[in-house]
C-alpha positions as CSV (number, residue, x, y, z in Angstrom):
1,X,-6.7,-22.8,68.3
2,X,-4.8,-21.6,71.4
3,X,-5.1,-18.4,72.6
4,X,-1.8,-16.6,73.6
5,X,0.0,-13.8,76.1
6,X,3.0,-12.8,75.3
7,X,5.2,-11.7,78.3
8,X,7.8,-9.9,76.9
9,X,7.0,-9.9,73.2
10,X,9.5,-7.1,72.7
11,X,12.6,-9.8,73.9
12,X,14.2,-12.3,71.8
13,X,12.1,-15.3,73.2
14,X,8.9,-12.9,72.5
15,X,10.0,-12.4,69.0
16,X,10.8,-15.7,68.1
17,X,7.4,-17.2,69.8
18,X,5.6,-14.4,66.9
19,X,7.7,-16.0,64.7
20,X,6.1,-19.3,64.9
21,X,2.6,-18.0,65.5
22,X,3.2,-16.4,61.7
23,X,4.6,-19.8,60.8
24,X,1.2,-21.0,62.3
25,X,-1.8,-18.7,61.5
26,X,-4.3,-21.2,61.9
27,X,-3.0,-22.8,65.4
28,X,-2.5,-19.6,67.5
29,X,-4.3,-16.2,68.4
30,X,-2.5,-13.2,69.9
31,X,-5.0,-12.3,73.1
32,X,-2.8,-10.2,74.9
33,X,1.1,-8.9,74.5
34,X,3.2,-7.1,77.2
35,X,6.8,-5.6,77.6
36,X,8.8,-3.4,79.6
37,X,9.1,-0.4,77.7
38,X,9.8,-0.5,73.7
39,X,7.1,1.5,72.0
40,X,8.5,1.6,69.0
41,X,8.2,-2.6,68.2
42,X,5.2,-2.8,70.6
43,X,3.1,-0.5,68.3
44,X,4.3,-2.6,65.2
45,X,3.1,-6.2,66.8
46,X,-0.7,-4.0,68.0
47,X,-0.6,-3.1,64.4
48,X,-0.1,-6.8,63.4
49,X,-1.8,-8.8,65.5
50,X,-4.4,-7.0,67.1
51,X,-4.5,-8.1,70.4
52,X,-7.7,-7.3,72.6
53,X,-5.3,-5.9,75.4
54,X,-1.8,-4.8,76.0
55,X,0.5,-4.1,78.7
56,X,4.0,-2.3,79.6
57,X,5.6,-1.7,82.6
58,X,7.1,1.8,81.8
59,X,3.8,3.8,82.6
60,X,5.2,6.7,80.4
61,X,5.6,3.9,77.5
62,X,2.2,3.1,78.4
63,X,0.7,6.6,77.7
64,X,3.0,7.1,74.4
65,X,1.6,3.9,73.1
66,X,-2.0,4.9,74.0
67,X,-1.7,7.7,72.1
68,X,-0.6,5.9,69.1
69,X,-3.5,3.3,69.6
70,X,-6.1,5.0,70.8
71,X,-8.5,2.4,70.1
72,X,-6.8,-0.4,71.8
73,X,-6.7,-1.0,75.5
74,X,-3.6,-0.1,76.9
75,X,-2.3,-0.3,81.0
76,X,0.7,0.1,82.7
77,X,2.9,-1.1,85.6
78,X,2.9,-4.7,87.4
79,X,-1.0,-4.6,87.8
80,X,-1.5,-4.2,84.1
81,X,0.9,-6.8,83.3
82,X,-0.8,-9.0,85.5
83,X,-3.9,-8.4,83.7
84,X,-2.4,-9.0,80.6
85,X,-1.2,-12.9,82.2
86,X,-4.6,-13.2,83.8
87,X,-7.3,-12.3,80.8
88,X,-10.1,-14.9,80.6
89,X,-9.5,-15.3,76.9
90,X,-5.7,-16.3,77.6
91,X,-5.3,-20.6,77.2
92,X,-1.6,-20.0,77.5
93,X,1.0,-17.6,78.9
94,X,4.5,-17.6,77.1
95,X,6.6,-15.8,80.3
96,X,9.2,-14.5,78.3
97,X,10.1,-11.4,80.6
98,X,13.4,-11.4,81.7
99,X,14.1,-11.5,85.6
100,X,12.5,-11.2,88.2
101,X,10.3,-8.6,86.7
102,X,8.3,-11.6,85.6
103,X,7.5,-13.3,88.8
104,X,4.5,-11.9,89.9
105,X,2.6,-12.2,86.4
106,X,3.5,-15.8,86.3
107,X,2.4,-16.4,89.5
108,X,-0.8,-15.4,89.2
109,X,-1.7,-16.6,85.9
110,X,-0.7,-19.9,87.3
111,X,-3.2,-19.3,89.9
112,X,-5.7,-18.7,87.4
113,X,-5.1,-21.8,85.8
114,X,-3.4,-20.4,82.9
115,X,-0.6,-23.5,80.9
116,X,2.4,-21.4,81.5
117,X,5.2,-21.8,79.0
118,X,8.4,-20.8,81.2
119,X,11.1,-19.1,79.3
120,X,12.2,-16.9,82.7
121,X,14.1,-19.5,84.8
122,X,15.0,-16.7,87.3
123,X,11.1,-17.6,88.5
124,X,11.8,-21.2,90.0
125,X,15.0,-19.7,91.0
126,X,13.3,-17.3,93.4
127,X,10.2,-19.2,94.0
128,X,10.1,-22.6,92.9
129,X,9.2,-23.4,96.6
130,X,6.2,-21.3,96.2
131,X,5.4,-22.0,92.2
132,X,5.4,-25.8,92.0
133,X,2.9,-26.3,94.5
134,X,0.5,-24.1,92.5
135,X,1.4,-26.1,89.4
136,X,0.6,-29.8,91.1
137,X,-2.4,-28.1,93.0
138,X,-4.3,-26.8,89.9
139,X,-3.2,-29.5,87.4
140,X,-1.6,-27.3,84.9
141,X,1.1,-27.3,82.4
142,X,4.3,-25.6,82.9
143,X,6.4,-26.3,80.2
144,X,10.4,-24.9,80.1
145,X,11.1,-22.9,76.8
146,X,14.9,-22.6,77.4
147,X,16.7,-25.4,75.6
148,X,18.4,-27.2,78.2
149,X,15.1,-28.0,80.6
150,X,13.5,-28.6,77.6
151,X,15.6,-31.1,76.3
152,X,15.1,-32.4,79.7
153,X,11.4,-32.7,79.8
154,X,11.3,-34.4,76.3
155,X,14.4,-37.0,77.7
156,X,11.3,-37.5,80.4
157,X,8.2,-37.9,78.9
158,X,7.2,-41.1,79.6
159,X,9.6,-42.0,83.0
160,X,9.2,-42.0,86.2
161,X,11.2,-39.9,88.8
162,X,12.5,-43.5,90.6
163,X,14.1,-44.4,87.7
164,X,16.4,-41.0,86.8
165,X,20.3,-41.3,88.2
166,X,20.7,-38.2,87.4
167,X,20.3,-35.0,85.4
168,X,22.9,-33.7,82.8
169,X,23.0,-29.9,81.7
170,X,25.5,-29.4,78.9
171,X,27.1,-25.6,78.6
172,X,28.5,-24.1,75.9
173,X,31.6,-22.7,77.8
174,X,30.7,-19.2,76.8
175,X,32.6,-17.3,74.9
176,X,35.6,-17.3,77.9
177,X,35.7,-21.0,77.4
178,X,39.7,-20.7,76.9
179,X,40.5,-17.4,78.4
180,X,42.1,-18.0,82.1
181,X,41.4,-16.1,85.2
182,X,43.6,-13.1,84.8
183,X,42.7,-12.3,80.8
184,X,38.5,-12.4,82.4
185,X,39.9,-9.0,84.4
186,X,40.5,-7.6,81.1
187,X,36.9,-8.2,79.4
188,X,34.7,-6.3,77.6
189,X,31.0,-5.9,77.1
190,X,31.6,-6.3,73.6
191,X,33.4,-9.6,73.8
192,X,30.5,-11.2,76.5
193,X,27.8,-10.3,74.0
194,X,29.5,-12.1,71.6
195,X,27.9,-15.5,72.2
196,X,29.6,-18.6,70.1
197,X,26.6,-20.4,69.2
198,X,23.4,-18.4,70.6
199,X,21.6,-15.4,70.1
200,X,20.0,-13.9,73.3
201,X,19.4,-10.7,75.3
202,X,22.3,-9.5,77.0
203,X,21.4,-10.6,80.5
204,X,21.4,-14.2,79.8
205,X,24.2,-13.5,77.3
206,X,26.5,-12.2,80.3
207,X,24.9,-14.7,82.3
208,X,26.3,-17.2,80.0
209,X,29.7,-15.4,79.8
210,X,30.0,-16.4,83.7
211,X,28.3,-19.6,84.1
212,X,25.7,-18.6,85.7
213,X,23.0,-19.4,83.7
214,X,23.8,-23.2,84.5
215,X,23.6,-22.2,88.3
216,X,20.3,-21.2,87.6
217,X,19.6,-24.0,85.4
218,X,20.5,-26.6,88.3
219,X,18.1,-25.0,90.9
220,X,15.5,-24.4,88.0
221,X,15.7,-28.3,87.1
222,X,15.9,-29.1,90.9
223,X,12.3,-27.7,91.1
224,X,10.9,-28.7,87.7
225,X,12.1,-32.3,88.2
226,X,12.1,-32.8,91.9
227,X,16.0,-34.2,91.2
228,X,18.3,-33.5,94.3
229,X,20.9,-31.1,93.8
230,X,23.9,-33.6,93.6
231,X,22.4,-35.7,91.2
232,X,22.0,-32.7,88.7
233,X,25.3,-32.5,86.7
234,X,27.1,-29.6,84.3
235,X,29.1,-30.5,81.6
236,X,31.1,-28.4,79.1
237,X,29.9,-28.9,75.3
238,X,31.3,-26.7,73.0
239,X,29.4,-27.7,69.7
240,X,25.8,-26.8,71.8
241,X,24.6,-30.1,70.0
242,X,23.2,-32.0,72.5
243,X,21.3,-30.0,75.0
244,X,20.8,-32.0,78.0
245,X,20.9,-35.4,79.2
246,X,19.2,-38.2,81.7
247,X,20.8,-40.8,83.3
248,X,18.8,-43.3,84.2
249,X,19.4,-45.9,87.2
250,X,19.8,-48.8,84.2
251,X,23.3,-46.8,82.9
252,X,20.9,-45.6,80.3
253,X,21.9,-41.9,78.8
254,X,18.9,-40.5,76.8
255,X,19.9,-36.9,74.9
256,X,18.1,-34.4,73.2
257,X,19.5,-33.2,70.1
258,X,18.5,-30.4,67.8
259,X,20.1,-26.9,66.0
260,X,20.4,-23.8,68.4
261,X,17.6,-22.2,67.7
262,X,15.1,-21.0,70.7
263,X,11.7,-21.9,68.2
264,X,12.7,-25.2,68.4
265,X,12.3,-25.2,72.3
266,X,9.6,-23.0,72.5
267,X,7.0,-24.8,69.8
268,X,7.7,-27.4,71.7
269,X,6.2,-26.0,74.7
270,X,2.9,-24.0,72.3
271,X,2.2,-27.6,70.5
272,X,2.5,-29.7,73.9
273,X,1.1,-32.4,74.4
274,X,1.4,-32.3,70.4
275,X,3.9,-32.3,68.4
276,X,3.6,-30.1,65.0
277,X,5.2,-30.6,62.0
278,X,7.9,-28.0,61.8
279,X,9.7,-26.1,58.7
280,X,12.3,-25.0,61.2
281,X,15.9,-25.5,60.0
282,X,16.9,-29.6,60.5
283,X,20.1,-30.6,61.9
284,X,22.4,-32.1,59.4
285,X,23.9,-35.3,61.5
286,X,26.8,-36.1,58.7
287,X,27.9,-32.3,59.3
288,X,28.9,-32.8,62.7
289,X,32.8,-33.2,63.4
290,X,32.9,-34.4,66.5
291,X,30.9,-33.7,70.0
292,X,33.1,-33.1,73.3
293,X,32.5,-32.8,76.5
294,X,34.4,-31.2,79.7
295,X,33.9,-30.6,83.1
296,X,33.7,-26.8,84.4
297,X,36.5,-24.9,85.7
298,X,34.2,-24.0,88.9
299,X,37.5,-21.5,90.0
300,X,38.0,-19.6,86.9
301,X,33.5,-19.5,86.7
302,X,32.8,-19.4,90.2
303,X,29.2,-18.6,89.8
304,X,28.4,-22.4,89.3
305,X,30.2,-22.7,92.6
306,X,27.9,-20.0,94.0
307,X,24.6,-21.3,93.1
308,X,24.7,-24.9,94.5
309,X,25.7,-23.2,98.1
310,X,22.7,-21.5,97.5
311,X,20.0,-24.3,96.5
312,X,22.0,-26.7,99.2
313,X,21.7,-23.3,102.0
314,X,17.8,-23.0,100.6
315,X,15.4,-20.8,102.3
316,X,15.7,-17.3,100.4
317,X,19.2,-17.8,99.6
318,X,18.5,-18.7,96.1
319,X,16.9,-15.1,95.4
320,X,19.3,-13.5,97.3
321,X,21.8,-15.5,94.4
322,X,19.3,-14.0,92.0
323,X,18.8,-10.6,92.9
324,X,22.8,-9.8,93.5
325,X,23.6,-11.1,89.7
326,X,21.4,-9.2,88.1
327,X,21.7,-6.1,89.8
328,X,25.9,-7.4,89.1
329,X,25.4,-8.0,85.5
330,X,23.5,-4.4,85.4
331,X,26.5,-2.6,86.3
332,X,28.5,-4.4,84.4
333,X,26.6,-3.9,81.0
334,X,27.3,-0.2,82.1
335,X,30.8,-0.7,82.5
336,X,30.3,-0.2,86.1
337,X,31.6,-3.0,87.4
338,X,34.3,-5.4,85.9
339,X,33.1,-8.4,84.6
340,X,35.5,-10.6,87.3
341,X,33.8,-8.7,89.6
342,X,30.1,-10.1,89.0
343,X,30.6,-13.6,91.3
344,X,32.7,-11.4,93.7
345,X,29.4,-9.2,94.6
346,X,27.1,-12.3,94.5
347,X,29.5,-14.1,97.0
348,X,29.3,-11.1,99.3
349,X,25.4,-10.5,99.3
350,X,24.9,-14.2,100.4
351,X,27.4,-14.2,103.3
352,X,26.0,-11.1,104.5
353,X,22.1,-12.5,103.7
354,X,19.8,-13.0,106.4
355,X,17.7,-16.1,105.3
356,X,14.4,-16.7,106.3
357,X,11.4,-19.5,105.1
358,X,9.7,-19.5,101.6
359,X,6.4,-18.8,102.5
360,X,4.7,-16.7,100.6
361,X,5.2,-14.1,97.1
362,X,6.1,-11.0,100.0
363,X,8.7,-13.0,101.7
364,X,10.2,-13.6,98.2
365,X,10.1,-10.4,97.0
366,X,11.0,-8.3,100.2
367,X,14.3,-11.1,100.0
368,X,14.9,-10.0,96.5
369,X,14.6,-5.7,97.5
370,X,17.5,-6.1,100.5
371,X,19.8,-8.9,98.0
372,X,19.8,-5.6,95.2
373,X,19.9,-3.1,98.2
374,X,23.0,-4.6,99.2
375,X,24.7,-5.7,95.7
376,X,24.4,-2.1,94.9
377,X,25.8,-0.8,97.7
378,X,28.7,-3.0,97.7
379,X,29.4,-2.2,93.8
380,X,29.0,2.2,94.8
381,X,31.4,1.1,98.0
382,X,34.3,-1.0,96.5
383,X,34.0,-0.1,92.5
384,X,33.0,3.1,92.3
């Protein structure tokens, strides 16, 4: 049986992950669950699954929920999060909090030689430099949950890194797939939470909206994989079939197929090395019209654009990349900021950034403070 935490069990990648441990009762145990601030669905999962500790960033959250379980132990804040990652019953962490919130539990469950099953890419993003090292040095698994790396690692099993030509994320386009530049002025919040073929939380929904997510993608798979940056690909396909690809150095293309559904991805990463037999929906092969394939418009989704300057600049760049877009998307979910507006504020924190060397957590995370300093004063100066 493995033992679980749940980082972010209040999230759609939480959820679903409870969803398959109710699929398999007799595989998994709930040690420890943690979220941001959502009382009200956090008090329904203690009630469910009993876990010996919980955790939630909100310290106010915290108290409410104490209150409600007065029996259970309940903390608050990064340190109580982190204990939540860390606890010596935990076999594996699902990191499902969106952000960089969920660096610094990550990080050290990793260091306590905690399997980590990564659903938060923004973590390699900031510190992959810092993370991977950890992983090789303590011999554990970190396993991607989001579909595309995923897809990736199962193309993988078995190969060696001399004999990939390259790496191929595929994109659904978004939902602005067909709009051009001047109708994206003109968008809503409404119509960039309207996903085509996934359901997600609206951060990586937007994030998908602008491309993005397959910026962060190629410098998450750049880390994960050890590929260079110019041999990791993006390609356009609508019908979010196929969910990545390898090329190997033989002409060789080996794709991962499989219906959108994130359960799929993350089981994948709870069973590994196993594979379990699954009652998850199958994909129907004869149903399937037709698969295409495009390359991205890198001016009318300049974020693509954006985040290969900033794996191929390196040093803190990349969470200087991070930090802008989120605190970006942010204002934009507030109807702050326009959405054309989000790759115009990440373009201007990295030419005014001030890199410096990866080498520790504080470097990272005193890089991510200025990047939002700045991307919110350049939203109050020239949107407000």
């Amino acid at each position: 049986m493995k033992k679980l935490a749940i980082l972010g069990s209040t999230g759609s990648i939480g959820k679903s992950a409870l969803d398959l441990v109710d699929l398999y009762p007799e595989r998994f145990q709930i040690v420890t669950l943690a979220a941001q601030k959502s009382v009200e669905l956090l008090h329904q999962q203690c009630l469910k699954y009993r876990p010996e500790l919980v955790a939630l960033y909100d310290r106010k959250a915290a108290q409410d929920l104490q209150r409600r379980l007065p029996e259970m132990k309940v903390l608050s804040g990064v340190e109580g999060v982190i204990e939540a990652a860390t606890h010596p019953h935990v076999d594996v962490v699902l990191a499902g909090i969106a952000g960089a919130a969920g660096l610094i539990p990550t990080y050290e469950a990793l260091l306590k030689k905690k399997d980590v099953a990564l659903a938060n890419k923004e973590i390699l993003v900031m510190a992959g430099e810092l993370i991977m090292p950890i992983v090789k040095s303590t011999q554990v698994n970190l396993l991607p949950v989001d579909s595309e790396h995923c897809a990736l690692h199962q193309c993988l099993r078995g190969s060696e890194k001399r004999e990939i030509h390259r790496l191929v994320l595929t994109a659904s386009g978004g939902p602005f797939l067909h709009k051009n530049k001047q109708q994206l002025e003109q968008v809503t919040v409404e119509e960039a939470l309207n996903h085509p073929t996934w359901s997600m939380g609206p951060k990586i929904t937007v994030d998908s909206a602008t491309l993005m997510n397959k910026g962060l993608e190629v410098i998450e798979a750049h880390h994960l994989f050890g590929v260079e940056p110019h041999r990791i690909s993006i390609v356009i396909h609508p019908q979010s079939i196929i969910h990545s690809m390898v090329e190997f150095i033989d002409g060789t293309i080996l794709a991962q197929m499989s219906i959108t559904d994130m359960r799929a991805a993350i089981l994948y990463a709870l069973a590994y090395p196993d594979r379990w037999n699954s009652n998850l929906p199958r994909l129907d092969l004869l149903s399937l019209a037709a698969l295409e394939f495009h390359a991205p418009d890198t001016d009318k989704f300049p974020c693509i654009r954006l985040a290969y300057q900033a794996l191929d600049d390196g040093q803190t760049y990349p969470t200087a990349l991070n930090a802008s877009n989120e605190v970006a998307v942010r204002c934009f979910l507030d109807q702050s900021l326009p959405f054309s507006s989000i790759p115009e504020v990440i373009d201007e924190v990295l030419n005014r950034h001030v890199p410096r060397a990866v080498e520790d957590l504080e470097t990272v995370l005193e890089a991510d403070r200025e990047a939002r300093q700045m991307a919110q004063e350049t939203i109050d100066s020239v949107y407000s």
